[in-house]
C-alpha positions in Angstrom: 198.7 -25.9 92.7 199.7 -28.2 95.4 203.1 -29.4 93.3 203.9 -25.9 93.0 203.2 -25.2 96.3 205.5 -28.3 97.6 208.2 -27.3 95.2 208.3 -24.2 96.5 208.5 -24.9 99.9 210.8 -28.3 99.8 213.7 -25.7 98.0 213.5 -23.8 101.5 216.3 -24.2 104.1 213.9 -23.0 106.3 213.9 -25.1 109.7 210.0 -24.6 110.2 207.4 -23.6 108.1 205.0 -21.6 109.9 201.9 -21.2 108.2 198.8 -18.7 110.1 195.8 -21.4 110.1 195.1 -24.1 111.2 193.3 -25.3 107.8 196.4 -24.6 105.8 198.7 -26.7 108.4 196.3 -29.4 108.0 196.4 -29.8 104.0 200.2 -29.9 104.4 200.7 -31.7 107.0 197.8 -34.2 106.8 195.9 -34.3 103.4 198.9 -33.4 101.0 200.2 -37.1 102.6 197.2 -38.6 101.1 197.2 -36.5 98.0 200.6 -37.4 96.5 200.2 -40.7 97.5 197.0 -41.1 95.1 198.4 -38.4 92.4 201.9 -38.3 93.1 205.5 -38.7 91.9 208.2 -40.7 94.2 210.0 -37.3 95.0 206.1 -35.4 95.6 205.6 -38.0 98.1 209.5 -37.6 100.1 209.2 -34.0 99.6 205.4 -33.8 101.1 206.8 -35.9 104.3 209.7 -33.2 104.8 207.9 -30.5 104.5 205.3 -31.8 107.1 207.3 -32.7 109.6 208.7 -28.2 109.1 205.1 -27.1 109.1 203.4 -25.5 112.0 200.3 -23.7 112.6 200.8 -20.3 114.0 199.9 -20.2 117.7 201.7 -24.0 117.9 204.9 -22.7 116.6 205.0 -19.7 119.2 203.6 -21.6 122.3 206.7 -24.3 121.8 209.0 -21.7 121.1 208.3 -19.9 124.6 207.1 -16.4 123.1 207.2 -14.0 125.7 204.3 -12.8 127.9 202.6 -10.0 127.0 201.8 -8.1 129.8 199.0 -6.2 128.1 196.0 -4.6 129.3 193.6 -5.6 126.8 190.4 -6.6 129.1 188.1 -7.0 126.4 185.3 -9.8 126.8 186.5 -12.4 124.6 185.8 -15.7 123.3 188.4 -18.2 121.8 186.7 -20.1 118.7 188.6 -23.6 118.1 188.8 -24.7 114.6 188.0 -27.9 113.8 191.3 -28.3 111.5 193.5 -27.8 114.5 191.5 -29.5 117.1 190.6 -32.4 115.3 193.5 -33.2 113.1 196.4 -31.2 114.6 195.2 -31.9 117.9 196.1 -28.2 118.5 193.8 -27.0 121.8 195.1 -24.8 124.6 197.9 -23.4 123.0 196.5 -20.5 121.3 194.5 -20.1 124.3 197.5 -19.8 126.5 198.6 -17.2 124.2 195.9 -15.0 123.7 195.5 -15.4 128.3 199.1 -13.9 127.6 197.6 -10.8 126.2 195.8 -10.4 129.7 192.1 -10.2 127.5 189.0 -11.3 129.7 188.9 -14.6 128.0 185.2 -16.4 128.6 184.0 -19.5 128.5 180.9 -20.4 125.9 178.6 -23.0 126.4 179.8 -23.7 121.9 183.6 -24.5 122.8 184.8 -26.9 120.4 181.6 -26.5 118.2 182.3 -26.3 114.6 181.1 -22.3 112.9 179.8 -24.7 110.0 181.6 -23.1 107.3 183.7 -26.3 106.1 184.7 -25.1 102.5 181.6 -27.0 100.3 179.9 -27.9 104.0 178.1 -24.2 103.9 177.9 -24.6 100.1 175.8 -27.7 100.4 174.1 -27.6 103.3 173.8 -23.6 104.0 170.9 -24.1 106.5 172.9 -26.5 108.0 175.7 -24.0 108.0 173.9 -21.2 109.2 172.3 -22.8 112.2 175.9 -23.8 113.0 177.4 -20.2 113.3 174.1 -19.1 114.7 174.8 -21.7 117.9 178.3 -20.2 117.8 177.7 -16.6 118.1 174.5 -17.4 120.2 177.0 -18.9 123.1 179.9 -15.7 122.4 177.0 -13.4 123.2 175.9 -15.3 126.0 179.2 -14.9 127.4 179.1 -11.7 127.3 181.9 -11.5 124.7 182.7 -8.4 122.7 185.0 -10.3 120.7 185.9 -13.8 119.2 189.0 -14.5 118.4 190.5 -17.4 116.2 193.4 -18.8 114.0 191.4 -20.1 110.7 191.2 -17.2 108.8 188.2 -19.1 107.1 186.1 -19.9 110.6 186.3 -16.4 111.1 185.2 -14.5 108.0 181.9 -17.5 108.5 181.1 -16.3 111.7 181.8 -12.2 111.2 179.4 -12.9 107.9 176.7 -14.1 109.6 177.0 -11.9 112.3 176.8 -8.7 110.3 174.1 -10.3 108.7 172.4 -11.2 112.2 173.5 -7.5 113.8 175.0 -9.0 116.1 178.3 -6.2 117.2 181.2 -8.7 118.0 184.5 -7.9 116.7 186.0 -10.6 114.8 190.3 -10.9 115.4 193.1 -13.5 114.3 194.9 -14.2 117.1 198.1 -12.5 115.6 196.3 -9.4 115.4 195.9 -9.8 119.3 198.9 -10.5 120.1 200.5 -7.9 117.6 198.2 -5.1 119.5 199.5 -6.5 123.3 203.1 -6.6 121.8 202.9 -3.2 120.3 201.1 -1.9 123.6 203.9 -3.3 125.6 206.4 -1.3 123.4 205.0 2.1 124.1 
């Protein structure tokens, strides 16, 4: 799947490949690297290196392109959740927060910032206790913060914590940060 995948996007012009999580951004710019080195052809390897150096997370690509400020009047209590794909090996931090502060959303601090939800693809497989006391410290701060909302950019850290939160009945709404800005952009409009 991963051939395919780099086949696919190597045969594109495109100057940047911008992909919406940080997860995603991470196996193609960081683990495919390692992958067609152990399990790859010469060309897998030159193609996995080009396409890398195109590839950008979502929130990275806008904040270095200079997306506009949305002077939107969302106030809602919110709470950023970093994933650990983009802080730890994309080294992604304060852009998306600068973006969603664009939106003009009450964004709170949370005594869990930087805190992994514990969902780590097999992680929560393996060690679901482990997992579940994880999002619990998460949501547990995002409550405490008086959030009504946590936002994110990993898809994947987001459907972990909105599970366990439904399963808690805990009411926070879960949003990707394009959905955010989407709303403040289309608020804007009218």
């Amino acid at each position: 799947m991963a051939r395919t995948t780099l086949r696919a996007l190597a045969s594109s012009d495109a100057e940047a490949i911008v992909v919406p999580a940080g997860s995603c951004a991470t196996m193609i710019r960081v683990f495919w690297r390692e992958l067609f080195e152990l399990a790859g052809t010469d060309e897998d390897r030159r193609q996995a290196e080009q396409v890398a150096a195109r590839t950008y997370e979502f929130s990275e690509f806008l904040d270095a392109s200079g997306a506009p400020e949305n002077a939107g009047a969302d106030r809602t209590p919110t709470v950023y959740h970093r994933s650990c794909h983009m802080l730890r090996e994309l080294g992604i931090d304060r852009q998306p927060e600068r973006l969603l502060d664009s939106t003009g959303t009450d964004r709170r601090p949370t005594a869990a910032e930087g805190r992994c939800c514990g969902f780590g693809g097999l992680f929560s497989v393996k060690l679901p206790e482990v997992s579940v006391a994880m999002a619990d410290e998460v949501l547990d701060a995002a409550k405490g913060a008086g959030a009504e909302r946590v936002v994110g950019c990993d898809t994947s850290c987001l459907l972990q914590l909105e599970s366990r939160a439904q399963r808690r009945g805990d009411e926070l709404e879960f949003r990707h940060l394009a959905e955010v800005l989407d709303q403040a952009a289309t608020e804007t409009e009218s």
